[in-house]
C-alpha angles and dihedrals in degrees: 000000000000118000113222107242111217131243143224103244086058094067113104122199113260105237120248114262113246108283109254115260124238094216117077123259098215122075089223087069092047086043097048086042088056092050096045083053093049097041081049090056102043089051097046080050097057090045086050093052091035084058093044092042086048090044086107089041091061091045086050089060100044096057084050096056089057100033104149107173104044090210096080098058093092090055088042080054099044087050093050092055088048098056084044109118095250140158123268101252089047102040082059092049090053096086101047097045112117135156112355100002086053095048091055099044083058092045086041092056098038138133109177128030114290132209113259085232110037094111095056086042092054083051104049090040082053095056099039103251102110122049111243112247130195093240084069099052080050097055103037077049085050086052096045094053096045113027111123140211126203094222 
């Protein structure tokens, strides 16, 4: 018994095997790439209302930076209070908040160190009876920038 030899011309080509997917082929991977996306848009979410909620803050700023006349820093101030997102029963005391209520709404709200004085300093400079210095803008820019509301 002869055995046949093969030939050649009797080899066939092995397939490729399929080409491998990009997408993963377990459904944790689906499930942890759905949470990244959606703990990416919640977060770009709270930046985009932080902006929106700071948007008086900025202006604030702003008027501050070309401030021409200092008397009106304790209005600028008073106006800034007022924008702040505050409750209802506090948000009705701001404006008639003078002296030591005023002081330690400033202190209250705070997020720097503030002079012990600076209330009765915004009131004399707002009448006329003390000379604006420059120690004062810094510090009422010092309280615009990092004032803080518990919201």
């Amino acid at each position: 018994m002869t055995t046949p030899v093969p030939s050649i011309e009797q080899l066939q080509e092995l397939d490729l095997p399929a080409p491998v997917s990009y997408w993963p082929q377990t459904w944790g991977w689906g499930v942890l790439l759905g949470a990244l996306v959606l703990g990416v848009l919640i977060l770009a979410g709270r930046r985009w209302l932080r902006w929106r909620r700071d948007a008086y803050r900025r202006e604030a700023l702003a008027r501050l930076n070309v401030l021409q006349d200092m008397r009106e820093l304790p209005e600028l101030l008073k106006r800034v209070a007022l924008s702040m997102p505050l409750g209802a029963e506090e948000r009705q005391r701001v404006p008639t908040l003078s002296g030591v209520e005023w002081q330690a709404f400033l202190q209250r709200h705070a997020g720097v160190p503030v002079a012990d004085d600076l209330s009765q300093r915004l009131a004399e400079l707002a009448y006329g009876t003390a000379p604006a210095d420059e120690h004062l803008l810094a510090q009422c820019k010092a309280w615009v920038e990092h004032h803080h509301v518990a919201a």
